[in-house]
BAPA-850567 format. One line per field, with one value per residue (C-alpha): residue in three letters; residue number from 0; x, y, z. Coordinates in steps of 0.1 Angstrom, whole numbers, plus 2048, in hexadecimal, padded with zeros to 3 digits. Example, Ala and Ser with C-alpha at 12.3 -4.5 7.8 and 13.67 -1.06 7.14 Angstrom:
BEGIN
lummi = (ALA|SER)
vexpa = (0|1)
x = (87B|889)
y = (7D3|7F5)
z = (84E|847)
//
This chain:
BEGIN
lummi = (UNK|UNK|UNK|UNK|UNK|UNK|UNK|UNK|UNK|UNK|UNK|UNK|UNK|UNK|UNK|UNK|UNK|UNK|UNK|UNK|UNK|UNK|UNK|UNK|UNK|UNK|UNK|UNK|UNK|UNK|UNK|UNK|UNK|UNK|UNK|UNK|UNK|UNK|UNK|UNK|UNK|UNK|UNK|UNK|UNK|UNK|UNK|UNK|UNK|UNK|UNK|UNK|UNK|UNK|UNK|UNK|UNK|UNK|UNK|UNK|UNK|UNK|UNK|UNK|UNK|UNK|UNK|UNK|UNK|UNK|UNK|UNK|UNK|UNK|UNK|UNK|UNK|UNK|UNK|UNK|UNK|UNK|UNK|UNK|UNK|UNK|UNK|UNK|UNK|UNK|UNK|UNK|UNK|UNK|UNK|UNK|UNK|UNK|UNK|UNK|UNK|UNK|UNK|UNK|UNK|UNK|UNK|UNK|UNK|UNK|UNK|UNK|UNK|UNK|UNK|UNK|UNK|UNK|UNK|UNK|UNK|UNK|UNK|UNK|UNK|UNK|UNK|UNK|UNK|UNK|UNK|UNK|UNK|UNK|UNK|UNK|UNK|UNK|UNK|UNK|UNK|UNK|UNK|UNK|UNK|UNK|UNK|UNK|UNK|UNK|UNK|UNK|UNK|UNK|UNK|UNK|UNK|UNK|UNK|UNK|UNK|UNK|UNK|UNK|UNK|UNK|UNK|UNK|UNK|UNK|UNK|UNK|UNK|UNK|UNK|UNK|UNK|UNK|UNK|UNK|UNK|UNK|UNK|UNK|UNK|UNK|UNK|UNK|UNK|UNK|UNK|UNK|UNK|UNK|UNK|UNK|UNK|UNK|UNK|UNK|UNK|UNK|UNK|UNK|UNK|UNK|UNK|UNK|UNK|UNK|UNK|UNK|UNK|UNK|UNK|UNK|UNK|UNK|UNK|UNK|UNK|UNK|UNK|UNK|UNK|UNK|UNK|UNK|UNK|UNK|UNK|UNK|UNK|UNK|UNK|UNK|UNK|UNK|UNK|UNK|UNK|UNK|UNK|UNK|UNK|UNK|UNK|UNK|UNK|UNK|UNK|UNK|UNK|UNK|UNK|UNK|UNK|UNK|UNK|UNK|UNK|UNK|UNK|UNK|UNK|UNK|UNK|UNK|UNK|UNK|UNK|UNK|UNK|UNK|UNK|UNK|UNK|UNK|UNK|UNK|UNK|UNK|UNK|UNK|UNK|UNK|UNK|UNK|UNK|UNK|UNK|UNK|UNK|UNK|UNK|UNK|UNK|UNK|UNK|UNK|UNK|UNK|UNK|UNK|UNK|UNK|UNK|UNK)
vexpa = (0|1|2|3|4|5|6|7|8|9|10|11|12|13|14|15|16|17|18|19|20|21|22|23|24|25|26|27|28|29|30|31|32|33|34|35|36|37|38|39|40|41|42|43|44|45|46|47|48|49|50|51|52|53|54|55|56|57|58|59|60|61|62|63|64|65|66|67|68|69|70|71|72|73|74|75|76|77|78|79|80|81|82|83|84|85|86|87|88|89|90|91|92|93|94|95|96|97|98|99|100|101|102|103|104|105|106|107|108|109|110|111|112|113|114|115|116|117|118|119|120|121|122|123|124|125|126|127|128|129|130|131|132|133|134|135|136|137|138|139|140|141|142|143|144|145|146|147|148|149|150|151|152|153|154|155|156|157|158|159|160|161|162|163|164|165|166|167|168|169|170|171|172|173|174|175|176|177|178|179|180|181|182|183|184|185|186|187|188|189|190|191|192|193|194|195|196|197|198|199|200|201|202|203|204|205|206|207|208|209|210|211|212|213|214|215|216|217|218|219|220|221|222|223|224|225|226|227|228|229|230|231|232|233|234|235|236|237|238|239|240|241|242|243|244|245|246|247|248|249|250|251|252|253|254|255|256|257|258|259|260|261|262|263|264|265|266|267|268|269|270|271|272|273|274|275|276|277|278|279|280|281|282|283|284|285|286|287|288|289|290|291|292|293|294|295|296|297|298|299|300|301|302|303|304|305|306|307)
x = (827|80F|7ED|7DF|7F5|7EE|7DA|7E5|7D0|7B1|7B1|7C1|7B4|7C7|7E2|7CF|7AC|7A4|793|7AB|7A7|7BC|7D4|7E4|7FF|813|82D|81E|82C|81D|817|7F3|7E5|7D2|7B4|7AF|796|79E|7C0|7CA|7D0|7F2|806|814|830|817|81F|801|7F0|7D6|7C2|7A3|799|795|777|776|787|797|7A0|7C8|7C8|7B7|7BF|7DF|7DE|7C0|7C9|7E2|7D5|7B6|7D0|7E4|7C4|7BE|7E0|7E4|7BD|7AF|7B4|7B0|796|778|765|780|789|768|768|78C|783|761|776|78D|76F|75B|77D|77D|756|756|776|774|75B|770|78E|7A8|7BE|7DC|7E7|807|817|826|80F|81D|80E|81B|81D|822|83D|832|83D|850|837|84F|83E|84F|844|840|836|81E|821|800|7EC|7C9|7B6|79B|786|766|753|738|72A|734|751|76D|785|79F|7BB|7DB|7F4|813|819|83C|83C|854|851|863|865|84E|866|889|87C|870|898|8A7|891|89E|8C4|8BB|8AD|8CC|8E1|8D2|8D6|8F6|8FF|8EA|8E3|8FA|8F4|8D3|8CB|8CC|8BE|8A9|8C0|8DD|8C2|8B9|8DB|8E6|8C3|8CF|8F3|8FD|900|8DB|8CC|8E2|8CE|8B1|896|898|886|883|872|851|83C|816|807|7DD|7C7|7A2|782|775|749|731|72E|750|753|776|798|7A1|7C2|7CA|7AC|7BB|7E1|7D3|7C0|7DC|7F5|7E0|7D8|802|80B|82D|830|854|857|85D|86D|87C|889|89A|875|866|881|87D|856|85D|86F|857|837|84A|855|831|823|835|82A|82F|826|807|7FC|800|7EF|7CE|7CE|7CC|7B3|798|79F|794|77C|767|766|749|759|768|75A|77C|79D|7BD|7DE|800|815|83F|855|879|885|8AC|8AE|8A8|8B6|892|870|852|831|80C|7ED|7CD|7AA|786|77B|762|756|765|77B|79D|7B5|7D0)
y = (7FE|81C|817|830|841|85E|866|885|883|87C|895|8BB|8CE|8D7|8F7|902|8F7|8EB|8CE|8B8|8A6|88A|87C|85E|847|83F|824|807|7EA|7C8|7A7|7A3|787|796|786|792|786|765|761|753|761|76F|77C|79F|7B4|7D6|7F9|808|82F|833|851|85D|87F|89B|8A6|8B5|8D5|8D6|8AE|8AF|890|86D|84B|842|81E|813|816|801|7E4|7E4|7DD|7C2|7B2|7B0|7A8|78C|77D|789|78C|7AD|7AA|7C2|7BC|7BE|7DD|7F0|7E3|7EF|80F|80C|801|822|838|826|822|848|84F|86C|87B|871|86A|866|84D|842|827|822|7FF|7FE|7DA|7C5|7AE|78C|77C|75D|766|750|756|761|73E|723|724|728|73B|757|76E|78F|7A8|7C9|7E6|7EB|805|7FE|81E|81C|83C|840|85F|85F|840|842|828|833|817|818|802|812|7FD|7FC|7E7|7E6|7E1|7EB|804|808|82C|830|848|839|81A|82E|83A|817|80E|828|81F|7FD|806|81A|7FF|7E7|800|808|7DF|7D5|7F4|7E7|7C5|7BE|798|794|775|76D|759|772|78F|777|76F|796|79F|785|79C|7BC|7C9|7C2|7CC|7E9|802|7F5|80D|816|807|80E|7FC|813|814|816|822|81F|82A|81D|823|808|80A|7F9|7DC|7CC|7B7|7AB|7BE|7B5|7BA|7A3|7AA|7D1|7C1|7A9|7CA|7DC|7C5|7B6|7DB|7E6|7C2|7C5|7C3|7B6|792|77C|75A|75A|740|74D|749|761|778|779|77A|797|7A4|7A4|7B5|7D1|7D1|7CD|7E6|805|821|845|849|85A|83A|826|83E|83D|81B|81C|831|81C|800|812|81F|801|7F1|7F6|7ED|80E|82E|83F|83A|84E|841|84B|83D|847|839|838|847|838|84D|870|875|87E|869|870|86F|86D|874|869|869|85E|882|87C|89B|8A6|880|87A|898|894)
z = (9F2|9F5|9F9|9DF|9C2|9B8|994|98A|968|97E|996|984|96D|94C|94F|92B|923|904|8F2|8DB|8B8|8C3|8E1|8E5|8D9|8BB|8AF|8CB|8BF|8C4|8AC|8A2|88C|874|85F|83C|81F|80F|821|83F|860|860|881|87B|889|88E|89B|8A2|8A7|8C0|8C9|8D6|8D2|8F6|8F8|921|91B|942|93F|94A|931|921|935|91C|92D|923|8FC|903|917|8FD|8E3|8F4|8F7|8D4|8D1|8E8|8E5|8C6|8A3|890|877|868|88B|8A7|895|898|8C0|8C6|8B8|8CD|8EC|8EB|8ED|908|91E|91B|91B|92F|91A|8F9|8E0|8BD|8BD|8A3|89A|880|87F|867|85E|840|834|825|806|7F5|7CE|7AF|795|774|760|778|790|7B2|7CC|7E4|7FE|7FA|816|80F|822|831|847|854|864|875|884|899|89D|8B3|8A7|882|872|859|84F|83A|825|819|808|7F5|7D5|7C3|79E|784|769|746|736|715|70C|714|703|6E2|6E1|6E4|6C7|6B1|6BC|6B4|693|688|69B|67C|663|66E|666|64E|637|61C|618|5FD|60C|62F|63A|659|66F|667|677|692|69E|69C|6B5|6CB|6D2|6E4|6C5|6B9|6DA|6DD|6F4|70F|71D|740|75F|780|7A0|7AB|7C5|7C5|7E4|7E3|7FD|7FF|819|818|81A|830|81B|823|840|836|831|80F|80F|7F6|7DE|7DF|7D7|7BD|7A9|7AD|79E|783|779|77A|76A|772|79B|7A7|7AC|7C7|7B8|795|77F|761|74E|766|762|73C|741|756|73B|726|739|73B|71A|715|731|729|740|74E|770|764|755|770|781|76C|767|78F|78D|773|789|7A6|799|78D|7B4|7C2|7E8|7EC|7F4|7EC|7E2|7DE|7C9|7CA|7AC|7B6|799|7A6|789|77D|768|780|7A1|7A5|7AA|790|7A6|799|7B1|7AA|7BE|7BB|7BC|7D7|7E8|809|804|7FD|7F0|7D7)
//
């Protein structure tokens, strides 16, 4: 084995000079357990962005490496939580000190939560897509939550025209007769015939970003899924008994909503916690009835913050 190896990063210059926004690594993957507000710790399958930024114009390049290893040491003896990712971002920079003086981390994962059905009571997993993002710069901390939240969405509009067919549908049988009684109506709703057209629905997807401010010392992952889905009313289920299927049925019978309502109820929710300095929502209705997607974008509207 040779004595000494040779460090070509250490000891040339760069062909070009030039400083550089970021450098690094993307799509690391590696399990962490992750610690979130009111839930347990939970071991995740993460793929993970790591950068710091190159500030010495003739650097050939940043020490790769050390990113890494500072990640399999969370990985293998730490848990990420709120503190270990402000030092992980803190540890980037000082393993780089004479290079770098901004660093970056995406962290991108499904987070499992156990969730209740809407009348049995059985409990199911489901798992939320999840990015965490973390940047330092020169001493200053920006973190933020993404996350994706699945609900489903009936058409105002489609459900509006299956009324009317349904109304003429009754017309259409009963219109001649002068004393219809009650169970004879009853029985008729309860047919194909009675019910003869049903709105459209479609699964969508509600993607929220959120910075969080200096106050939180948490991620509350579930806290942001819990808004979200209590605002929406009608996320997808987990565990169903044939009473949670019809309760289903009926919040969205009862929820009725273009994607530019879901939208701004998103955005009053939002607005009203006081826990995040920003926030940027993304409301993608998988339309059944299109080929097509209908999309609303909503913001904050802080200055110089998040842009639709």
């Amino acid at each position: 084995m040779p004595t000494s190896m040779p460090d070509i990063a250490n000891h040339t210059t760069a062909q070009t000079e030039g400083t550089l926004d970021w450098v690094g690594m993307s799509n690391i993957e590696m399990p962490l357990m992750v610690a979130s507000k009111d839930q347990p710790e939970r071991m995740v399958s993460a793929h993970i962005d790591a950068f710091v930024n190159l500030k010495e114009a003739q650097a050939k390049g940043i020490h790769m490496s050390r990113l890494y290893l500072l990640l399999d040491e969370l990985s293998n003896n730490n848990t990420l939580n709120y503190q270990s990712f402000a030092a992980l971002l803190d540890g980037f920079i000082s393993s780089h000190q004479e290079l770098s003086d901004q660093a970056k981390v995406a962290i991108h994962f499904d987070y499992h939560l156990r969730r209740k059905s809407l009348i049995s009571g059985k409990q199911g997993w489901k798992a939320y897509p999840v990015v965490l993002t973390g940047q330092l710069n020169k001493g200053q901390l920006s973190v933020e939550l993404a996350i994706d939240v699945r609900y489903s969405s009936t058409c105002p509009c489609s459900a509006a025209l299956a009324r009317q067919l349904i109304q003429q549908a009754f017309l259409n049988k009963f219109d001649e007769q002068d004393n219809i009684d009650k169970q004879t109506i009853h029985e008729w709703l309860g047919t194909t015939e009675g019910v003869v057209a049903t709105p459209h629905s479609q699964r969508s997807i509600a993607k929220v970003k959120v910075k969080l401010n200096s106050s939180v010392t948490e991620f509350p992952i579930s806290d942001l899924v819990d808004a979200i889905e209590d605002t929406l009313q009608t996320p997808v289920q987990a565990a169903v008994k044939r009473e949670d299927e019809q309760e289903f049925a009926r919040l969205n019978g009862q929820n009725l909503m273009f994607c530019e309502d879901a939208a701004r109820k998103l955005q009053h929710t939002m607005n009203q916690a006081t826990h995040y300095d920003d926030f940027w929502v993304k409301v993608n209705h998988l339309e059944s009835l299109h080929a097509h997607n209908a999309v609303s974008i909503t913001t904050k509207g802080v200055e110089g913050g998040y842009q639709a």
